[in-house]
mmCIF file of the N, C-alpha and C atoms, coordinates in Angstrom:
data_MODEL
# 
_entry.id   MODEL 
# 
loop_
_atom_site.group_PDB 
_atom_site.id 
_atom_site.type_symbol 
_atom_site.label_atom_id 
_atom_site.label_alt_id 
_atom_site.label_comp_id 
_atom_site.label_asym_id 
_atom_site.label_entity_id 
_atom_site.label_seq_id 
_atom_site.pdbx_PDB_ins_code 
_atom_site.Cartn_x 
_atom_site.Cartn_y 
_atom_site.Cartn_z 
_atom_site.occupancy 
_atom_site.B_iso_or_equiv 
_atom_site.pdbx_formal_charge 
_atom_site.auth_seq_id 
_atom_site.auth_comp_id 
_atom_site.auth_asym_id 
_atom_site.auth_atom_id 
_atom_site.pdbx_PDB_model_num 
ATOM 1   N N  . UNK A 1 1  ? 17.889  21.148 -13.182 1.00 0.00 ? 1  UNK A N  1 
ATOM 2   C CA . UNK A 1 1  ? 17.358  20.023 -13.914 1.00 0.00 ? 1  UNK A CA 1 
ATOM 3   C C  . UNK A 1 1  ? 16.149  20.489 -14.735 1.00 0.00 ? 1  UNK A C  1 
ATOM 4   N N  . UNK A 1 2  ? 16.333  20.301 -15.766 1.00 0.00 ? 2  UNK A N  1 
ATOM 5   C CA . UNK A 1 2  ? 15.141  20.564 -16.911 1.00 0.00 ? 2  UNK A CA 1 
ATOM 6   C C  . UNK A 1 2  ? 14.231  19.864 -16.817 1.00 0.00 ? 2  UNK A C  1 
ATOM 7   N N  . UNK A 1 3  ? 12.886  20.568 -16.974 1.00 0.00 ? 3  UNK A N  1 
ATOM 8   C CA . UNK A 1 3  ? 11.620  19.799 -16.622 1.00 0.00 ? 3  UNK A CA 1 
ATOM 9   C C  . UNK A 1 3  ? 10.568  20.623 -17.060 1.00 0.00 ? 3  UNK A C  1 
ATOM 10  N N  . UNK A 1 4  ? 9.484   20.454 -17.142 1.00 0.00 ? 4  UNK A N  1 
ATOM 11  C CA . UNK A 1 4  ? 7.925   20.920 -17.578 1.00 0.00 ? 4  UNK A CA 1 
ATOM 12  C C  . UNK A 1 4  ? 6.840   21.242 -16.833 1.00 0.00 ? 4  UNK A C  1 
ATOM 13  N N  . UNK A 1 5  ? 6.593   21.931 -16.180 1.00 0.00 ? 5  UNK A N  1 
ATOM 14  C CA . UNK A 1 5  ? 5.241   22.280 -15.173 1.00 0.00 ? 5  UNK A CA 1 
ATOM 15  C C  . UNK A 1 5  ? 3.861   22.882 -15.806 1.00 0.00 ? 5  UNK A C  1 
ATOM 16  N N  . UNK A 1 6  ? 2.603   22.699 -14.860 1.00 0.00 ? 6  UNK A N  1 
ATOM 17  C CA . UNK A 1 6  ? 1.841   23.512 -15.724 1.00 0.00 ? 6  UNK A CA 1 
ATOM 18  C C  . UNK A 1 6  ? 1.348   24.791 -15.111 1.00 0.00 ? 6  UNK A C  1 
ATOM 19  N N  . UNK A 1 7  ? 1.292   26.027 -15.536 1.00 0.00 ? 7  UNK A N  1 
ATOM 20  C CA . UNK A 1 7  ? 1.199   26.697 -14.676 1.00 0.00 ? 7  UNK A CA 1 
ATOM 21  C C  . UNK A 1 7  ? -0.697  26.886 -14.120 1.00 0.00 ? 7  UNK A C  1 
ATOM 22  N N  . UNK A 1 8  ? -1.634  26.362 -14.545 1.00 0.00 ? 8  UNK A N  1 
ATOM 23  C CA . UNK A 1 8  ? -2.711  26.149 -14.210 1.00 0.00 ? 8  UNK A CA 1 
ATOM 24  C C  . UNK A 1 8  ? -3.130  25.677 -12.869 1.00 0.00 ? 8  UNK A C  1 
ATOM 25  N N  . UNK A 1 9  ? -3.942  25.059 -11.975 1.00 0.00 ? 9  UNK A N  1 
ATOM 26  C CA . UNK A 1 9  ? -4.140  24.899 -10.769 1.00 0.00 ? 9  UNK A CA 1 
ATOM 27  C C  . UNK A 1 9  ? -3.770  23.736 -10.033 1.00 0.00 ? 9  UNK A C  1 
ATOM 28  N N  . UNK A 1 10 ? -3.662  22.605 -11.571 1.00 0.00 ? 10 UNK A N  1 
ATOM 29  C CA . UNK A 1 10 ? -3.178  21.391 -10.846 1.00 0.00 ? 10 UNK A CA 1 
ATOM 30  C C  . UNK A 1 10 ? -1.758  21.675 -10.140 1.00 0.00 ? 10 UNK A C  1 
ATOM 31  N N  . UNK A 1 11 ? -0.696  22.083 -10.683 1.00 0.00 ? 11 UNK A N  1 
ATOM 32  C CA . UNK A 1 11 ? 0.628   22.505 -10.654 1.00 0.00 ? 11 UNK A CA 1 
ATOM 33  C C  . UNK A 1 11 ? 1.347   21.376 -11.160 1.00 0.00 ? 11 UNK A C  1 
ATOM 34  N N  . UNK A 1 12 ? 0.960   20.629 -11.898 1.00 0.00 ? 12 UNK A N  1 
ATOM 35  C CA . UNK A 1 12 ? 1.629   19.406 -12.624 1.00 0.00 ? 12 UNK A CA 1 
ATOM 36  C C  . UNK A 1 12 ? 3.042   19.461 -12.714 1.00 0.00 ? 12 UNK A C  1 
ATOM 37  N N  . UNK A 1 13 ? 3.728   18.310 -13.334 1.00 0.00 ? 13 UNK A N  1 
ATOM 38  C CA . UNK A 1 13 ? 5.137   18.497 -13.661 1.00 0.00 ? 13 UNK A CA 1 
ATOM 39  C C  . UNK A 1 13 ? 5.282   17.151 -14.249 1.00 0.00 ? 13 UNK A C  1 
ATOM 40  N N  . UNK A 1 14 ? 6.141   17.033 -15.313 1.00 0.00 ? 14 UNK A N  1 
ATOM 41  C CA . UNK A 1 14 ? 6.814   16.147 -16.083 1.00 0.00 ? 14 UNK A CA 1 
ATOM 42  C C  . UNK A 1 14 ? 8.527   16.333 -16.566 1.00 0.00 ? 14 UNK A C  1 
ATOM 43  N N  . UNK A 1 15 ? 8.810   15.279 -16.973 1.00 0.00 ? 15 UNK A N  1 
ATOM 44  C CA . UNK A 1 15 ? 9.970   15.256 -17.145 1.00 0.00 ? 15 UNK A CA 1 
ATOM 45  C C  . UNK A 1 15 ? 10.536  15.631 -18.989 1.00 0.00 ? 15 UNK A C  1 
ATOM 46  N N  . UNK A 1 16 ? 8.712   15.558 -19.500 1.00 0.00 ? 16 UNK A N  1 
ATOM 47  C CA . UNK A 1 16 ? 9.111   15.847 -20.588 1.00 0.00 ? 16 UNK A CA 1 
ATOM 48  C C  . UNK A 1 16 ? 8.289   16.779 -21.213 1.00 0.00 ? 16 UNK A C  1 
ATOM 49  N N  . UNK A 1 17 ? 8.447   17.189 -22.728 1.00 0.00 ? 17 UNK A N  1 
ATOM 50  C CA . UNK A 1 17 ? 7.443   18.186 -23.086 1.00 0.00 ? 17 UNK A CA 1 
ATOM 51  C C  . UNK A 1 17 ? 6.126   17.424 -23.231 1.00 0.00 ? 17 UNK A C  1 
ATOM 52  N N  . UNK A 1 18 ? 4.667   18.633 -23.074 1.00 0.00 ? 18 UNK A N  1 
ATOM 53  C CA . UNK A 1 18 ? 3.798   17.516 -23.224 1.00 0.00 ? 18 UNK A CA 1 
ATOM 54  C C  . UNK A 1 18 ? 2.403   18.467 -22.686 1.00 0.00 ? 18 UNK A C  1 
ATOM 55  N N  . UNK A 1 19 ? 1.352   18.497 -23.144 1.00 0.00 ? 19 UNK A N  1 
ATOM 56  C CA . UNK A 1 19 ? 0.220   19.529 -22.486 1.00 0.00 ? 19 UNK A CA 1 
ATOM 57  C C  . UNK A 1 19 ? -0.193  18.844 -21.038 1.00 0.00 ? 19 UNK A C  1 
ATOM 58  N N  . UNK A 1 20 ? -0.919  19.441 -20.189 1.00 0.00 ? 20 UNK A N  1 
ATOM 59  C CA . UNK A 1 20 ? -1.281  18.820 -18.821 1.00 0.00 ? 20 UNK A CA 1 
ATOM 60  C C  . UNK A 1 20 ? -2.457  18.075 -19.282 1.00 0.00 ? 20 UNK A C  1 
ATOM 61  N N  . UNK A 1 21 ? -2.478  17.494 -19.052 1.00 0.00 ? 21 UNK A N  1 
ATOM 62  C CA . UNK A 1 21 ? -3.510  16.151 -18.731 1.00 0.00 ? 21 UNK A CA 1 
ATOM 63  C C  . UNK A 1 21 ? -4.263  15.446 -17.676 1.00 0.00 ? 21 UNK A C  1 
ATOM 64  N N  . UNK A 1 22 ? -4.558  16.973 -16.563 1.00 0.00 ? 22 UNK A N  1 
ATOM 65  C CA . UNK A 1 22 ? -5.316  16.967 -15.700 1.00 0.00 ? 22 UNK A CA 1 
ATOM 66  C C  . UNK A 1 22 ? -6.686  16.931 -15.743 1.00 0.00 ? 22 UNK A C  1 
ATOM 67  N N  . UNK A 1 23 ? -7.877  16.227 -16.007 1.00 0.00 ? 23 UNK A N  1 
ATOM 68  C CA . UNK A 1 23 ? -8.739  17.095 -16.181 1.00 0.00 ? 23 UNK A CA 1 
ATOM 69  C C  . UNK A 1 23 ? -9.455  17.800 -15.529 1.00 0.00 ? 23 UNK A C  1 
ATOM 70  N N  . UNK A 1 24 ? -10.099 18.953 -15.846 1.00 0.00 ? 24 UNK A N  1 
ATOM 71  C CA . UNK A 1 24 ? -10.676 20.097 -14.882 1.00 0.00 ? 24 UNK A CA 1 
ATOM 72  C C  . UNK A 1 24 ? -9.649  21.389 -14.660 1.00 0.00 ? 24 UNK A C  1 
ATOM 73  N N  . UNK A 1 25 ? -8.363  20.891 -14.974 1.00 0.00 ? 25 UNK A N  1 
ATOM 74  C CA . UNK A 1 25 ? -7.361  21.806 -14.581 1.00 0.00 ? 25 UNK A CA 1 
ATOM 75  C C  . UNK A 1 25 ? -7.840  23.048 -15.534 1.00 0.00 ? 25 UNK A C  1 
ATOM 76  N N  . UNK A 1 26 ? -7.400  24.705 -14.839 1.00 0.00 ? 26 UNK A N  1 
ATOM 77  C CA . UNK A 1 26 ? -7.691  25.604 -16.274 1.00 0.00 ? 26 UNK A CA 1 
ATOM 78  C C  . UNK A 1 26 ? -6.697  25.551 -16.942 1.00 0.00 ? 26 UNK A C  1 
ATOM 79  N N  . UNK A 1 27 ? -6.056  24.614 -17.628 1.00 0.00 ? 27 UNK A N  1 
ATOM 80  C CA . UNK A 1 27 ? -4.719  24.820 -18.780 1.00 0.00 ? 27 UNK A CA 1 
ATOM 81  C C  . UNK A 1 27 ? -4.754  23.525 -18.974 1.00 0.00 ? 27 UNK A C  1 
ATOM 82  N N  . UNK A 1 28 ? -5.899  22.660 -18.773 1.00 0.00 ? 28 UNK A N  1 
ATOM 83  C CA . UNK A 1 28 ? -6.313  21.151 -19.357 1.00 0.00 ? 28 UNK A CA 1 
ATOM 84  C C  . UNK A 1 28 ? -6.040  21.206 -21.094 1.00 0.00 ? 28 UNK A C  1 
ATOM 85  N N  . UNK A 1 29 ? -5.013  20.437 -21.373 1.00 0.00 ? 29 UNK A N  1 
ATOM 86  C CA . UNK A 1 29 ? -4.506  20.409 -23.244 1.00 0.00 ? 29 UNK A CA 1 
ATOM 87  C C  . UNK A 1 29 ? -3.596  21.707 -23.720 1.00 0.00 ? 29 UNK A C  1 
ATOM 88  N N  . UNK A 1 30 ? -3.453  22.415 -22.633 1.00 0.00 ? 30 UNK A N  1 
ATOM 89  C CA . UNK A 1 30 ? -2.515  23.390 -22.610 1.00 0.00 ? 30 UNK A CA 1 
ATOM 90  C C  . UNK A 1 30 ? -0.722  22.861 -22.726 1.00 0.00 ? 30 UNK A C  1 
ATOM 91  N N  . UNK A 1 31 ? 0.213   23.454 -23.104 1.00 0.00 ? 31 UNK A N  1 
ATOM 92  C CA . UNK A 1 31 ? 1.478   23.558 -23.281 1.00 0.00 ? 31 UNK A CA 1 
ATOM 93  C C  . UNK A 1 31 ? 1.922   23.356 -21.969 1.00 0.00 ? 31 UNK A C  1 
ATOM 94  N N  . UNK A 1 32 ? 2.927   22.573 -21.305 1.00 0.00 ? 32 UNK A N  1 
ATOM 95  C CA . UNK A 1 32 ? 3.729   22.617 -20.831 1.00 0.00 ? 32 UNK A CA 1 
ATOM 96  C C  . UNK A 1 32 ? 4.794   23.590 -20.562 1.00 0.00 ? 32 UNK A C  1 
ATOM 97  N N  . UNK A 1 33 ? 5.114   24.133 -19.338 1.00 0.00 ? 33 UNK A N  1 
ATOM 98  C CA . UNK A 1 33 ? 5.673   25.144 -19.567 1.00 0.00 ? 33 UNK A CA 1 
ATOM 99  C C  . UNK A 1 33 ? 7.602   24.531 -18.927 1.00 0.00 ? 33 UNK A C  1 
ATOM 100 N N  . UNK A 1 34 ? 8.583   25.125 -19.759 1.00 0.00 ? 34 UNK A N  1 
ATOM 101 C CA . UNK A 1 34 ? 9.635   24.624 -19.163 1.00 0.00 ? 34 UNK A CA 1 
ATOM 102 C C  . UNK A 1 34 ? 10.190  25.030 -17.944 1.00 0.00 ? 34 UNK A C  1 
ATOM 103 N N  . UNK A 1 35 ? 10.326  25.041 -17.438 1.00 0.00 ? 35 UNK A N  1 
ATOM 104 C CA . UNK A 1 35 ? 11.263  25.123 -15.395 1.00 0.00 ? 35 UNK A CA 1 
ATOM 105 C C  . UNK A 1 35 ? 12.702  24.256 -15.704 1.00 0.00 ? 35 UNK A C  1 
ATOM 106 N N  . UNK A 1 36 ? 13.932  24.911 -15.236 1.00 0.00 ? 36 UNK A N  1 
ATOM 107 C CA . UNK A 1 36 ? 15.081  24.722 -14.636 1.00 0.00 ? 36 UNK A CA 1 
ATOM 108 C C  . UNK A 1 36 ? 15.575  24.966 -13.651 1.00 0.00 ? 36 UNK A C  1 
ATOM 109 N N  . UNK A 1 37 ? 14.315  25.153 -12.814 1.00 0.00 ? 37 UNK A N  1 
ATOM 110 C CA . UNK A 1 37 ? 14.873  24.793 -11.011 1.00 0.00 ? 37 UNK A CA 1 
ATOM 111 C C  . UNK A 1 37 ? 15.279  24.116 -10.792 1.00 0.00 ? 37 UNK A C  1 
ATOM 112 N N  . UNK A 1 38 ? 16.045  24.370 -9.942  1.00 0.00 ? 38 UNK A N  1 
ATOM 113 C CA . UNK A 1 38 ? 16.308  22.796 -8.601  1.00 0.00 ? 38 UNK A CA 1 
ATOM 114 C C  . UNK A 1 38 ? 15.653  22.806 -7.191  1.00 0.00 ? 38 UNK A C  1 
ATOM 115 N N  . UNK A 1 39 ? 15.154  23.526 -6.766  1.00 0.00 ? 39 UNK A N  1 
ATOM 116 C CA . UNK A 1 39 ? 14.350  23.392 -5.630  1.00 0.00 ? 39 UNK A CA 1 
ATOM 117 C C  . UNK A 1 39 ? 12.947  22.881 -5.446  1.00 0.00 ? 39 UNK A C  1 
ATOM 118 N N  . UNK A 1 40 ? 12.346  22.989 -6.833  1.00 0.00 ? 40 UNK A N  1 
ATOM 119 C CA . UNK A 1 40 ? 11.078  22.442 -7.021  1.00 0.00 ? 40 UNK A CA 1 
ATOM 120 C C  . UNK A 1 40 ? 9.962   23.620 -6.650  1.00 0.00 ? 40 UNK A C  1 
ATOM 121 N N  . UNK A 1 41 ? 10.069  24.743 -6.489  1.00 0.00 ? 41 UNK A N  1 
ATOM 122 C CA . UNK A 1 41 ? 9.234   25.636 -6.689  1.00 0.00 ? 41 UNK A CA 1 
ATOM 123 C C  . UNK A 1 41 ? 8.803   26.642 -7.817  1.00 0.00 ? 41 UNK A C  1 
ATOM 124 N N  . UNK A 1 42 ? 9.770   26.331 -8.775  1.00 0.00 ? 42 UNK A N  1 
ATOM 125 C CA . UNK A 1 42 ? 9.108   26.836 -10.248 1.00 0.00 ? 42 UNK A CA 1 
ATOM 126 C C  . UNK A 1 42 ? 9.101   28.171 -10.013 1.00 0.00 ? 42 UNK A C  1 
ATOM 127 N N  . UNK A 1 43 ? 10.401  29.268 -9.560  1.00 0.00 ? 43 UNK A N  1 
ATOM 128 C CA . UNK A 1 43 ? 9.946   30.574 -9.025  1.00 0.00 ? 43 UNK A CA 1 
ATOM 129 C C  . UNK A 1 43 ? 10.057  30.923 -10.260 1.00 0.00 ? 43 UNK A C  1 
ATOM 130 N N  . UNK A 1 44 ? 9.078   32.056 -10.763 1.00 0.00 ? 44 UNK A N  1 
ATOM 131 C CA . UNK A 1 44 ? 9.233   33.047 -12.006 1.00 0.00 ? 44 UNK A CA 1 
ATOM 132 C C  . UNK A 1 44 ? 8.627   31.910 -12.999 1.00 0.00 ? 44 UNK A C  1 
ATOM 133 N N  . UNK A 1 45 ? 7.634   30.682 -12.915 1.00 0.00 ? 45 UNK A N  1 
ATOM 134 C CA . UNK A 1 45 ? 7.262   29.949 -13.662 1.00 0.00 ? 45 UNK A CA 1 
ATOM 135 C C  . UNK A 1 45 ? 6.055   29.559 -13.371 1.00 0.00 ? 45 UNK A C  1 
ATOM 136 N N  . UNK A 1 46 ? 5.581   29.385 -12.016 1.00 0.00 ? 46 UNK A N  1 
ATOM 137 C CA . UNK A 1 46 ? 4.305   28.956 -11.722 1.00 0.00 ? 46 UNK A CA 1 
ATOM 138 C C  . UNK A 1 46 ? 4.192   30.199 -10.321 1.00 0.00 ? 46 UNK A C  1 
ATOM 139 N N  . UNK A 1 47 ? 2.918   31.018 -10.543 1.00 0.00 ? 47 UNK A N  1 
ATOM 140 C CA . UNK A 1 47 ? 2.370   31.757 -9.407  1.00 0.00 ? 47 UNK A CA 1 
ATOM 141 C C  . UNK A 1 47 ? 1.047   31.252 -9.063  1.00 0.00 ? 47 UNK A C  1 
ATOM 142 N N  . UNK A 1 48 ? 0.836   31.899 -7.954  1.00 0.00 ? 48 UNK A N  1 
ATOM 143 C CA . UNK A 1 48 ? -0.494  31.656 -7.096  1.00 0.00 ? 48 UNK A CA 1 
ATOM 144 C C  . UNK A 1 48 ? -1.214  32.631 -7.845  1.00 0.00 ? 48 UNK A C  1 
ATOM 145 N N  . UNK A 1 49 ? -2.688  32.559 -8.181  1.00 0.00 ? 49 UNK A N  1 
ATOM 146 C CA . UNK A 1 49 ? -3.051  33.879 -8.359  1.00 0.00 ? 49 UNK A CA 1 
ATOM 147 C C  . UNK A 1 49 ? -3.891  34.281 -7.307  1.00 0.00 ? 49 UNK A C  1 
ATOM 148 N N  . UNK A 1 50 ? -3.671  35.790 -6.446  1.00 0.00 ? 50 UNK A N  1 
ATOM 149 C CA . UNK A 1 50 ? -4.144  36.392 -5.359  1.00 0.00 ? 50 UNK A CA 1 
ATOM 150 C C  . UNK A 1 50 ? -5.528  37.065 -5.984  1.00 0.00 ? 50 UNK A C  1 
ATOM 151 N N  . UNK A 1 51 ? -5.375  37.451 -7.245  1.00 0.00 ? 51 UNK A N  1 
ATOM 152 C CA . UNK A 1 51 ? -6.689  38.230 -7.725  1.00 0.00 ? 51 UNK A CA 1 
ATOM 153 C C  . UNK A 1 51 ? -7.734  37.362 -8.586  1.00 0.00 ? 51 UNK A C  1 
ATOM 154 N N  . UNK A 1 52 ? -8.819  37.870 -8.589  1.00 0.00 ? 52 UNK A N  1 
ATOM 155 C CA . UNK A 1 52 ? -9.926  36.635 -9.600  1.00 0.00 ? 52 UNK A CA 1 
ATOM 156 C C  . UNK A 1 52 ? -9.404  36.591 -11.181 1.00 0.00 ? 52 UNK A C  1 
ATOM 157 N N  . UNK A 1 53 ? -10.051 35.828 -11.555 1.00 0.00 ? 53 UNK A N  1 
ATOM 158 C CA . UNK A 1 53 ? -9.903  35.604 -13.154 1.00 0.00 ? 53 UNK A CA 1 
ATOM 159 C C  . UNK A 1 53 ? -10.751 36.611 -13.759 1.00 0.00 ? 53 UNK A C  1 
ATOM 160 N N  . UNK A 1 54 ? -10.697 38.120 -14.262 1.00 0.00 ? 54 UNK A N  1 
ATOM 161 C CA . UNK A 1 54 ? -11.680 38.716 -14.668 1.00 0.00 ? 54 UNK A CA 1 
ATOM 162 C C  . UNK A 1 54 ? -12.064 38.302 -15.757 1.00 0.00 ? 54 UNK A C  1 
ATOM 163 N N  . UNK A 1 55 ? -11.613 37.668 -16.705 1.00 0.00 ? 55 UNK A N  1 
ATOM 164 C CA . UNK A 1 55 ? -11.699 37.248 -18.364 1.00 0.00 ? 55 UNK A CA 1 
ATOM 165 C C  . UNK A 1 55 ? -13.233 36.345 -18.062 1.00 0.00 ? 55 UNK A C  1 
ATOM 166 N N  . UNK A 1 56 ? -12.784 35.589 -17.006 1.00 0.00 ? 56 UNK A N  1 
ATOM 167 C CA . UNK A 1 56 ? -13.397 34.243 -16.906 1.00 0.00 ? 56 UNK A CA 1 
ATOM 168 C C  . UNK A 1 56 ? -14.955 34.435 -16.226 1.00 0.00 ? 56 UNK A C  1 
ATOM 169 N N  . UNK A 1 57 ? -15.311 36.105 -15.230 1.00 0.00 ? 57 UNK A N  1 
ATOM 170 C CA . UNK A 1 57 ? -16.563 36.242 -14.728 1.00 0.00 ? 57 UNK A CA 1 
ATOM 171 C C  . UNK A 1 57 ? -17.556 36.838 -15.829 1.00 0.00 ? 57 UNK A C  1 
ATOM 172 N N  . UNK A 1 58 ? -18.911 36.281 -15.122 1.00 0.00 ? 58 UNK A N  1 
ATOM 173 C CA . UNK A 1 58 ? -19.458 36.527 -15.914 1.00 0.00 ? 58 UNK A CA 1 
ATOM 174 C C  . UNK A 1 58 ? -20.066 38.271 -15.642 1.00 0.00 ? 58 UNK A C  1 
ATOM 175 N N  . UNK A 1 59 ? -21.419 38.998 -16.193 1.00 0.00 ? 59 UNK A N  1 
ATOM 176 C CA . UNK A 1 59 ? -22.086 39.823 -15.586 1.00 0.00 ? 59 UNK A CA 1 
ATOM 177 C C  . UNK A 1 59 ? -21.977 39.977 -13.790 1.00 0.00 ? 59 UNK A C  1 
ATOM 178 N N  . UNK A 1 60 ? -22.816 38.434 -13.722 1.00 0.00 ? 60 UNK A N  1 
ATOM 179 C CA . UNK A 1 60 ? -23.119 38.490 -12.333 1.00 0.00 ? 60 UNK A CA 1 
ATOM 180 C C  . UNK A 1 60 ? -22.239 38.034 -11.261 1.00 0.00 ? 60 UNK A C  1 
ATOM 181 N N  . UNK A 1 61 ? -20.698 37.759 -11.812 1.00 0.00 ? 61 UNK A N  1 
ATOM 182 C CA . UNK A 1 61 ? -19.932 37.599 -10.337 1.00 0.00 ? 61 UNK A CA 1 
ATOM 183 C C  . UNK A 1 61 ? -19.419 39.382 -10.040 1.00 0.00 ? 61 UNK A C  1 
ATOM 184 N N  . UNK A 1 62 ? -19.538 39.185 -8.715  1.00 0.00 ? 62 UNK A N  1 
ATOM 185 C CA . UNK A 1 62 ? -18.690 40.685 -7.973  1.00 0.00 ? 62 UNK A CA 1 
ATOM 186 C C  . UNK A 1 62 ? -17.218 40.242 -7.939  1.00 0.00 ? 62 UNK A C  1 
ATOM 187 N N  . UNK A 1 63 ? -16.527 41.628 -8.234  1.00 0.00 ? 63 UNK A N  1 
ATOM 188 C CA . UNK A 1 63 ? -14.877 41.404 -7.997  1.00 0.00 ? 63 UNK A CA 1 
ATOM 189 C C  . UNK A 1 63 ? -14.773 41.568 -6.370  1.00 0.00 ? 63 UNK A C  1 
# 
């Protein structure tokens, strides 16, 4: 079943195209991403991320 997730932290989902509209989320006004699962886990579409955001630290965070 065709559908839209976001891959950001909320883990949103819609039925149609459309940016997330979470706010606070990191992909807040971001694209929708498409998923054709059927199990509802979005494999190969939405991951966990295990490592930090390096883009996103500043000087003073430690990895």
């Amino acid at each position: 079943m065709l559908h839209y997730v976001c891959t950001g932290d909320c883990g949103g989902e819609s039925q149609r195209v459309g940016v997330c509209e979470s706010e606070g989320c990191s992909k807040e006004a971001q694209p929708l991403t498409e998923c054709n699962c059927d199990d509802g886990f979005h494999k190969g579409v939405v991951t966990i991320a295990d490592e930090p955001d390096i883009e996103s630290m500043d000087d003073h965070d430690n990895i």
